[in-house]
C-alpha positions in Angstrom: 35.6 4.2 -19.8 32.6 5.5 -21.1 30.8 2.7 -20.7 31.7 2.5 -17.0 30.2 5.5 -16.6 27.3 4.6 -17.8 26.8 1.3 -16.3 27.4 3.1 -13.2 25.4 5.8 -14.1 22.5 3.2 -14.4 23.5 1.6 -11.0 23.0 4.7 -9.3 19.8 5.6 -10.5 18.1 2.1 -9.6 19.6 2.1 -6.3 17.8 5.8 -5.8 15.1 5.8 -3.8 12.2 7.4 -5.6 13.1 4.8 -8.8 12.0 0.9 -8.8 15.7 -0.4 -7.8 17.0 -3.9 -9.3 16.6 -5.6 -6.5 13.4 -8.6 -6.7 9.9 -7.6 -5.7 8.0 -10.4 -3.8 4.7 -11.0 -2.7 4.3 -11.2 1.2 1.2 -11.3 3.3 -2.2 -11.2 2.3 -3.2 -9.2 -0.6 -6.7 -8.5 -1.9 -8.1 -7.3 -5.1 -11.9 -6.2 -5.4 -14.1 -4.6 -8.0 -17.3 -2.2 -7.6 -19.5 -1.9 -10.2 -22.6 0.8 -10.1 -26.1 0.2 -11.0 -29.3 2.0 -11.0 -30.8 3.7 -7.9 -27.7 2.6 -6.0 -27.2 -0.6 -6.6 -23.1 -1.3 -6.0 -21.8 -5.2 -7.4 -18.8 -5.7 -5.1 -16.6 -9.1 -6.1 -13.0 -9.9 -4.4 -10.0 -12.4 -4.2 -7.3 -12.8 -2.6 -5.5 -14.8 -5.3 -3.0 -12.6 -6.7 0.5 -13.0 -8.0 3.6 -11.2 -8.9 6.5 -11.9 -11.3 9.0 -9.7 -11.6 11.7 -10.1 -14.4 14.0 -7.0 -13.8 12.6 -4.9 -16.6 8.5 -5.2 -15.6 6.5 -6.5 -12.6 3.7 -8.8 -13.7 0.2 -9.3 -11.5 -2.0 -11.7 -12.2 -5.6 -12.7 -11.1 -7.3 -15.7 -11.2 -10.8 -14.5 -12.4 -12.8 -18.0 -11.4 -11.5 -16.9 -8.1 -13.8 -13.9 -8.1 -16.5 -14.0 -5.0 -19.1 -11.4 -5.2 -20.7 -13.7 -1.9 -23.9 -14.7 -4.3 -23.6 -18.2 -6.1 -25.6 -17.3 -8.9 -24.2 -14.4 -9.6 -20.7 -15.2 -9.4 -21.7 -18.1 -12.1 -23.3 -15.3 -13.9 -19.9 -12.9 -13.7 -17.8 -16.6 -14.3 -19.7 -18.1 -17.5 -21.5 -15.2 -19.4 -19.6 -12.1 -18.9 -16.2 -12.9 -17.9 -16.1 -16.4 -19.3 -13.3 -17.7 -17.0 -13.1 -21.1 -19.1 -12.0 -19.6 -22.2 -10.0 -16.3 -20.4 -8.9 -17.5 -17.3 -7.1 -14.4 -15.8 -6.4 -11.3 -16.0 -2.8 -9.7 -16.1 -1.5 -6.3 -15.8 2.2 -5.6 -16.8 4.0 -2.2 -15.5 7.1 -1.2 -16.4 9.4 -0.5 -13.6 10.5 2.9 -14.5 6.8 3.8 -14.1 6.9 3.1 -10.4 8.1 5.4 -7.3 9.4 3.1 -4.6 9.7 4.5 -1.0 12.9 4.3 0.7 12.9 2.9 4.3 9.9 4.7 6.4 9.0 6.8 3.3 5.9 6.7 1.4 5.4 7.4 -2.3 2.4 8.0 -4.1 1.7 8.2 -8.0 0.2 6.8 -11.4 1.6 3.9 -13.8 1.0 3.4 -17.3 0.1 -0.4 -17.8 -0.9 -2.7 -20.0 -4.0 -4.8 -19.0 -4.8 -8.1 -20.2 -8.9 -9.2 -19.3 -10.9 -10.9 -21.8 -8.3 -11.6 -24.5 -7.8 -8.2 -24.9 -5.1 -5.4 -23.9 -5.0 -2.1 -23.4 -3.1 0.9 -21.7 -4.8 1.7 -18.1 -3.6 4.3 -15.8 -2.6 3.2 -12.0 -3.0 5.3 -9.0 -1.1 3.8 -6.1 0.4 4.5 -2.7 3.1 2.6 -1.5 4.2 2.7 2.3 7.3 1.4 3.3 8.2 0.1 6.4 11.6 0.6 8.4 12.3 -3.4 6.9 12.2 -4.7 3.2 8.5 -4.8 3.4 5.5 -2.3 1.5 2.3 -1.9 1.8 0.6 -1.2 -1.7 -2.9 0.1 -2.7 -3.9 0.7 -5.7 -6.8 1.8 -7.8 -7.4 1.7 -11.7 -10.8 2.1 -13.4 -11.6 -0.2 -16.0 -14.8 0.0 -18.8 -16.2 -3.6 -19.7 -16.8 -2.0 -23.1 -13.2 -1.6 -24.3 -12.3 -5.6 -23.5 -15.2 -7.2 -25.2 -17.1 -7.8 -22.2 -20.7 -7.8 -22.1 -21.9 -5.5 -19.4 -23.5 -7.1 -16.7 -27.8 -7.0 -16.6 -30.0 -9.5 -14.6 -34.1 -8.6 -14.1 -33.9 -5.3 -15.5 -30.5 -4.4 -13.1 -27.7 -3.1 -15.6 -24.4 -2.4 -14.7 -22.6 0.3 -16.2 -19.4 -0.4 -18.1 -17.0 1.3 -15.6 -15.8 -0.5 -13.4 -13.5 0.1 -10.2 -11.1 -1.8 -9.5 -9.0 -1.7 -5.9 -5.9 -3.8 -4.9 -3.4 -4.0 -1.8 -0.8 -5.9 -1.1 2.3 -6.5 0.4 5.6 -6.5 -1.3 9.2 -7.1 0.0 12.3 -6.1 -1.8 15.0 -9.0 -1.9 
């Protein structure tokens, strides 16, 4: 009997708006992740994709991001970013894992806003980030997401970024939205 209870217990609370439910998350739409990094005298390095996926297993949703698909809209520097600082052939993506108990999902019209603990993958290494996000739910399945978590180069073993005397400092913004629908 006890273990009814808790099984429905558990039921309950996942089905609670306010508390990632069991139900699948999918990616739908278009979804965009860019990156600003700051330099001297107000130089800003902006790259973006739109390459961006989502796994979800139940327990933990899963993004990933093709890094060779990174586009700061200047060939040689994206080969720069690509080959000497991000070096896409030997760490091809990078990969942030959230628990779902970290999220607040939105019931139907609601929005919910919040930080997640994480843990981010880039450059063969991983470590805990914080994620702010905002997640806007429509009167259907679907949610807009957008999200922002600052990373430093410094703590994955990336080189920071410097070309002609133009250094970019190790922190590094990083903004994402996206749509998600819940099956």
């Amino acid at each position: 009997m006890s273990a009814l209870l808790v099984v429905l217990s558990l039921g309950l609370l996942l089905g609670t708006p306010g508390v990632a439910s069991a139900a699948g998350f999918t990616l739908q739409g278009e979804s965009r992740v860019s990156f600003t990094g700051k330099g001297p005298a107000g130089f800003k390095l902006v790259g973006a994709t739109e390459k961006l996926s989502l796994e979800d297993d139940g327990q933990s949703l899963t993004f990933t991001v093709p890094l060779d698909s990174l586009d700061t809209g200047i060939e040689l520097r994206n080969r720069h970013m690509k080959e000497k600082y991000l070096e896409t052939a030997r760490f091809p993506q990078a990969v942030l894992v959230v628990k779902r108990g970290e999220l607040l999902v939105p019931a139907k019209g609601e929005t919910k806003s919040g930080q997640a603990k994480g843990l981010l993958t880039l450059h063969g290494e991983t470590r805990e980030v914080v994620v702010q996000y905002r997640a806007e739910r429509a009167a259907t399945q679907t949610t807009k997401v957008t999200s922002q978590v600052k990373v430093n180069f410094k703590d994955f073993g990336v080189a920071v970024p410097s070309y002609m005397g133009i250094t970019v400092k190790p922190d590094i913004d990083v903004d994402v939205a996206f749509e998600i629908t819940q099956a």
